[in-house]
C-alpha positions in Angstrom: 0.0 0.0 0.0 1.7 3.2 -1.4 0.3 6.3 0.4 0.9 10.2 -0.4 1.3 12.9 2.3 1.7 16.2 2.0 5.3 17.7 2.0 6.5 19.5 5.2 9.6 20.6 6.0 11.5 18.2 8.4 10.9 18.6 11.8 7.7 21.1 11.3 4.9 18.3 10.9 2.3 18.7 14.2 3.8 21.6 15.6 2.7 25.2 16.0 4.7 28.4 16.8 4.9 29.8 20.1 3.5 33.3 20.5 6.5 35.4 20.3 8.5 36.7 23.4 7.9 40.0 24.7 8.9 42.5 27.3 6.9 44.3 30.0 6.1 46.9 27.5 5.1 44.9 25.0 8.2 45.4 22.6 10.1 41.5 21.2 12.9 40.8 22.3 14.9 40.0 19.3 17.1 36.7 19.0 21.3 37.1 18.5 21.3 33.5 16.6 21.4 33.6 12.8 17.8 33.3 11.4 17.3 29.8 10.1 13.8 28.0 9.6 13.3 24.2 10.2 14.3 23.7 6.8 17.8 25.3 6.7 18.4 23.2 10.3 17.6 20.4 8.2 20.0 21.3 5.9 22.7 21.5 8.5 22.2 18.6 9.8 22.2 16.5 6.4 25.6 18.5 5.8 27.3 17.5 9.1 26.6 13.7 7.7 27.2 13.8 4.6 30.3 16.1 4.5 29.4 17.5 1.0 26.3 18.3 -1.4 25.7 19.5 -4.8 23.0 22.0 -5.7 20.8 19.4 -7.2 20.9 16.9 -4.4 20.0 20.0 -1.5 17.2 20.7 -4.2 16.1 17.1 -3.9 16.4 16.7 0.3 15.4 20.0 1.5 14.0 22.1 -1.1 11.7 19.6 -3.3 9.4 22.2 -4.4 11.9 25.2 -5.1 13.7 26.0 -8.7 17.3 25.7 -8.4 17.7 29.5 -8.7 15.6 29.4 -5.3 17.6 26.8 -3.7 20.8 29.3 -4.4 18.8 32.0 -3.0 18.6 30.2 0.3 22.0 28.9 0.1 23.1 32.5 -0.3 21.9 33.7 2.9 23.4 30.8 4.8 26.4 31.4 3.6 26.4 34.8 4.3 26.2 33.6 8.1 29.2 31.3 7.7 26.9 28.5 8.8 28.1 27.0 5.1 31.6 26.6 2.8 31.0 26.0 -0.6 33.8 24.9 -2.8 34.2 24.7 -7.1 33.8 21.3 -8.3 32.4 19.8 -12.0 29.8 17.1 -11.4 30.1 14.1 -14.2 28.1 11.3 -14.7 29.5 8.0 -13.8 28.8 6.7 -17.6 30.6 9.8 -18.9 33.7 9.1 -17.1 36.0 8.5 -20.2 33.6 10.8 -22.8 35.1 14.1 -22.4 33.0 15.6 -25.1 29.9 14.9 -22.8 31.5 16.5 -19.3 30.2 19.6 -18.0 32.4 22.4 -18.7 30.5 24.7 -16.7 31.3 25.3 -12.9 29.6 24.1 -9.8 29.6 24.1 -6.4 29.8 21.5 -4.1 28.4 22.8 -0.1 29.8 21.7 3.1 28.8 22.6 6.7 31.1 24.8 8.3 32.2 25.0 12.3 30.0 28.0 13.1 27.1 26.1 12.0 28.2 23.1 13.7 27.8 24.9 16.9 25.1 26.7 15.8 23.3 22.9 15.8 24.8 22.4 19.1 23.3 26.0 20.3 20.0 25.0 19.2 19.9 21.3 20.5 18.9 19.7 17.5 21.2 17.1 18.3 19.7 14.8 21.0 22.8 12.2 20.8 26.2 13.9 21.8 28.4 11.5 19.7 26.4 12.4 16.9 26.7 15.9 17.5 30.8 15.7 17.7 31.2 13.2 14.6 29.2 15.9 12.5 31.7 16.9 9.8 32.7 20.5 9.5 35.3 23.0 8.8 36.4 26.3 8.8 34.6 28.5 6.0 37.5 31.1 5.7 40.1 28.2 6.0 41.7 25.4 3.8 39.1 23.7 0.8 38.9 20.2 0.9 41.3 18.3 -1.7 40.3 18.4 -4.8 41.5 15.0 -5.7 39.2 13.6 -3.7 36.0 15.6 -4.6 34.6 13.1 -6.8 35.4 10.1 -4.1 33.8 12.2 -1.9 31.1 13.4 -4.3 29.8 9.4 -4.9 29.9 8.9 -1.2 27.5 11.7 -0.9 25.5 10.2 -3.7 24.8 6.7 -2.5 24.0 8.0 1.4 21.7 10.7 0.3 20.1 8.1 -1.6 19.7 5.4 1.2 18.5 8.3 3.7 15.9 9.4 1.1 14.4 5.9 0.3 14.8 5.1 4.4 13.2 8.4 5.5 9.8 7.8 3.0 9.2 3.8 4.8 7.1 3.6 7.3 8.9 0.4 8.4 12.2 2.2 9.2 12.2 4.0 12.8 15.8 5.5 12.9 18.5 6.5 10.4 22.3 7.2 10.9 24.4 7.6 8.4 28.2 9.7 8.6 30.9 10.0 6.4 34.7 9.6 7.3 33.7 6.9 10.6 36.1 5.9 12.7 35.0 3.1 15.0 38.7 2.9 16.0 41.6 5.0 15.4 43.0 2.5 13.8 40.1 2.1 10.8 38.6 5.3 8.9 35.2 4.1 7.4 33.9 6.2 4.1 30.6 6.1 5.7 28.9 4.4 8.1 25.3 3.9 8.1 22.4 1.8 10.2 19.2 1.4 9.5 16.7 0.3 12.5 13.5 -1.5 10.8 10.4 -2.7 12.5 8.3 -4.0 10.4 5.7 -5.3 12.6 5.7 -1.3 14.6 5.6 0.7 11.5 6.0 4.4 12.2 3.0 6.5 12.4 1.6 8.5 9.4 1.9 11.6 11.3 5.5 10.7 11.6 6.4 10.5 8.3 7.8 13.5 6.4 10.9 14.4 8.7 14.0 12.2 8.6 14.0 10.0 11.4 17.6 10.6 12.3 18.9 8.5 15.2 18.8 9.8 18.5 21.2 8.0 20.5 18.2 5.7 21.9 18.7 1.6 22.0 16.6 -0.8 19.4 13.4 -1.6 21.2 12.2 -5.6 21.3 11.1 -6.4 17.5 13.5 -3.4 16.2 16.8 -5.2 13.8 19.7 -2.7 13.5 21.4 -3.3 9.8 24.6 -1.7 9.6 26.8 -1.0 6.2 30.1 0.2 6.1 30.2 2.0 2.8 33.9 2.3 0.5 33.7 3.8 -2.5 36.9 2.6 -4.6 38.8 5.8 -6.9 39.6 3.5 -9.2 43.2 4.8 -9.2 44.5 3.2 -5.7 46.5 0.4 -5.9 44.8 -3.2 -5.5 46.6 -3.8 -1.9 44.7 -0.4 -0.4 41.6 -2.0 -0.6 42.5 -5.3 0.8 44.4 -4.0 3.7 41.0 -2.4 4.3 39.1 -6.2 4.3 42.0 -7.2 6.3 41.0 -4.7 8.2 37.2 -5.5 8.6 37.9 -9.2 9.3 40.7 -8.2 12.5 38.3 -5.7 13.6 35.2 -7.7 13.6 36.9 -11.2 15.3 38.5 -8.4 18.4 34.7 -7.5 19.0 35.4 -4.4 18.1 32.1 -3.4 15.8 29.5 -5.5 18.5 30.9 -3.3 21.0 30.5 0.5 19.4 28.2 -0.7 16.8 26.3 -2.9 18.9 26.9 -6.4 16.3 28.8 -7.1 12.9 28.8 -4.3 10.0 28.3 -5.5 6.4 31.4 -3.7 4.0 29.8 -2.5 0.7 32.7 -1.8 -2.2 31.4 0.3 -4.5 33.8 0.1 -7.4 33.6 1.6 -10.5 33.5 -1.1 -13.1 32.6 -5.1 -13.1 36.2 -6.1 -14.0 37.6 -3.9 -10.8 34.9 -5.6 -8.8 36.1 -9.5 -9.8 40.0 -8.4 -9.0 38.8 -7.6 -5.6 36.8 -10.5 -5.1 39.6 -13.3 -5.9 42.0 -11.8 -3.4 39.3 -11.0 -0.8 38.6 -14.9 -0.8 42.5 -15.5 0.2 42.4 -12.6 2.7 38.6 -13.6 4.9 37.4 -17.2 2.7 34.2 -17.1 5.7 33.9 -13.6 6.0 31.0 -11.0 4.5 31.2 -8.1 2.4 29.5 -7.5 -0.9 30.7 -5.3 -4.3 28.3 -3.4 -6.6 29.5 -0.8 -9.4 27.1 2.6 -9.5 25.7 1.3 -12.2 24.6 -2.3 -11.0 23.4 -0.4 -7.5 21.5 2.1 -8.9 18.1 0.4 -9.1 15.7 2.9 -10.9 12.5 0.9 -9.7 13.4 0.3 -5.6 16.6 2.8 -5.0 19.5 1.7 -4.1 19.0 -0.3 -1.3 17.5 -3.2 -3.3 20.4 -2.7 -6.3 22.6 -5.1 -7.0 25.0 -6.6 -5.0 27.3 -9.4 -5.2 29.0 -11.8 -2.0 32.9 -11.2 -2.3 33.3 -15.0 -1.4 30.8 -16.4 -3.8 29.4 -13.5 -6.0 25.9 -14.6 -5.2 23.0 -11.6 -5.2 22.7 -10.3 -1.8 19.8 -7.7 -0.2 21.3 -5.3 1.4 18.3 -5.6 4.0 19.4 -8.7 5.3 19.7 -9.1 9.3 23.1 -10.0 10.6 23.6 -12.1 14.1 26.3 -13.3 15.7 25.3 -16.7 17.8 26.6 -18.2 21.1 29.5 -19.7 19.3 30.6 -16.8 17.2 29.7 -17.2 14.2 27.2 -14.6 11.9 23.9 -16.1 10.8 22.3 -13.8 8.0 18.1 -13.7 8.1 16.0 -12.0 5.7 14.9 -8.6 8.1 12.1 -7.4 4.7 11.5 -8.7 1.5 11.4 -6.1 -1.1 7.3 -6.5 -1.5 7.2 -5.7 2.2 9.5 -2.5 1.9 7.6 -1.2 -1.7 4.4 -1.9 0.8 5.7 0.7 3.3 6.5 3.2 0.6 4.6 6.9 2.1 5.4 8.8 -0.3 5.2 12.6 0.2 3.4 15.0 -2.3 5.9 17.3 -3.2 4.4 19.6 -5.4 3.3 21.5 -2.0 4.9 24.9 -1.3 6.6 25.5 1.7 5.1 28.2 4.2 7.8 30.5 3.5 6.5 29.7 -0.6 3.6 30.0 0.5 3.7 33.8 2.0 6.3 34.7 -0.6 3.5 34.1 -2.9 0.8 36.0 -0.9 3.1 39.0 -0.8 4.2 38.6 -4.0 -0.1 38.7 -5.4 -0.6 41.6 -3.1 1.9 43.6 -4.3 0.9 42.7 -8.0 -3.3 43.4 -7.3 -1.9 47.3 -5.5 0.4 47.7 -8.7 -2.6 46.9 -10.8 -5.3 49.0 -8.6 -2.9 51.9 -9.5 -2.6 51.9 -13.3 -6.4 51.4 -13.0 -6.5 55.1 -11.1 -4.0 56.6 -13.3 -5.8 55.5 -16.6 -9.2 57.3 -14.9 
């Protein structure tokens, strides 16, 4: 059963304005925090995860119902706060890679969320988890960019987690969502991106719930709740072959020293997202020799890129066997060690939980600008009238 809601800005469904806050005489007593709406916190907080975010993808999270020229707009003003960094980039599409008559030529800009917005998210108490709060990626607007040789890494990191929060955040049978880029559940280990999803499909979330981005709030799993947890590396395709198997090497010391059940809370499934199918069988042969009984899958942007279900029920290989594998599958670890993998929702189960929101909606801020926008068009109008009498 696919339902439709109406769009509303995260965080603003079932709630109402307090009146607002006045002295003895009557006068408001104004506010010395940058002005920011529940969709610019929203914003914030998808930066502090995510690390980066083109134009079109802040369009499609936060602003579904504004042109991009709107979306710059609104961008504009937060950067004009230093709540945001923005830095040059040129987006190009994975099958374009090699075509250089089809890249952009064009610039763009890439946004980031910068320290003083950081605490700005602390100021406000958004946050409800403080581990959360302090992995939140950030940096200093007036200070070094990021490298530009890893833009497009870090660009197809972006890609894939936006993705997985968007399809997550619209089904009712996902309660909680953490995702965040450059992890590190040791020092020893820096993960591209760690994400969790906590499903219950037999305590969907309530309609009135849906709309905001359930983003995990530091609370534990509840009876009947299954934490799945990926560990997301995107392969550059220009490291060596011996990078990416120190990194299974890696996974496999990490996970038999406990390491993952005791700050994840059970094992983590590694996702190599590589960039072609040949790539993807090199690291499979030697992955074998490295963990023969261990987990992880592979999938190429193209392969995971599911137009139908999203990305979460793309396709996806086993590195030991290079069987299919759902992403949504439940891992355990049993008395004597060893992980037993169980089916947590079949893809007709997740397409039935589907509340899909009805974005052609304006936002209340649309919604005024259009009021004032009418009212000043009717006066200009009313006026020609009296000056043609």
């Amino acid at each position: 059963m696919k339902t439709t809601l109406k769009h509303e800005p995260a965080g603003e469904r079932g709630k109402t304005s307090a009146p607002a806050l006045t002295d003895r005489r009557g006068g408001i007593v104004p506010s010395a925090l940058p002005s920011v709406d529940a969709e610019e916190v929203s914003l914030l907080r998808i930066l502090g995860r995510l690390e980066l975010m083109t134009l079109t993808q802040i369009q499609q999270a936060v602003y579904p119902t504004y042109t991009i020229r709107g979306v710059q707009k609104r961008l504009q003003q937060l950067m004009r706060d230093d709540l945001l960094w923005r830095v040059q980039t040129r987006l190009v599409a994975a099958n374009h890679a090699a075509e250089f008559a089809k890249v952009r030529k064009q610039a763009a800009f890439a946004y980031g969320l910068s320290d003083y917005g950081k605490e700005l998210l602390n100021t406000l108490e958004v946050e409800h988890d403080p581990l959360t709060l302090d992995r939140l990626v950030s940096r200093d607007p007036k200070g070094r960019k990021p490298d530009l040789r890893t833009l497009s890494h870090d660009l197809q990191v972006s890609w894939w987690c936006l993705n997985v929060i968007l399809d997550a955040a619209e089904n009712c049978y996902c309660r909680k969502i953490y995702v965040q880029t450059e992890f590190y559940p040791e020092k020893s280990q820096r993960i591209d991106a760690l994400i969790i999803l906590r499903l219950s499909p037999d305590n969907p979330r309530p309609l009135e719930d849906m709309g905001a981005i359930p983003f995990f709030d530091g609370t534990n799993a509840q009876p009947g709740e299954i934490d799945i947890r990926f560990a997301l590396e995107v392969d550059k395709g220009t490291e060596e072959l011996k990078v990416l198997l120190e990194k299974a090497a890696r996974y496999r010391d990490l996970h038999k020293a406990g390491v993952y059940t005791a700050t994840l809370g059970g094992p983590v499934l590694p996702v190599f997202l590589v960039q072609t199918p040949r790539r993807a069988a090199q690291i499979a042969r030697e992955f074998q020799d490295i963990w023969p009984r261990g987990w992880g899958v592979t999938g190429t942007p193209f392969s995971a890129n599911s137009q139908r279900d999203g990305l979460l029920w793309g396709k996806y290989k086993t590195l030991t066997s290079a069987e299919p594998y759902d992403l949504l599958t439940n891992m355990v670890v049993d008395q004597q060690g060893r992980v037993q993998f169980f089916t947590a929702i079949s893809r007709e189960e997740w397409r039935n939980g589907i509340v899909a929101l009805d974005r052609t909606q304006l936002s209340p801020a649309q919604a005024n600008a259009r009021k004032a926008g009418q009212a000043r068009a009717a006066k200009a109008q009313a006026r020609k009238t009296v000056q043609r009498e």
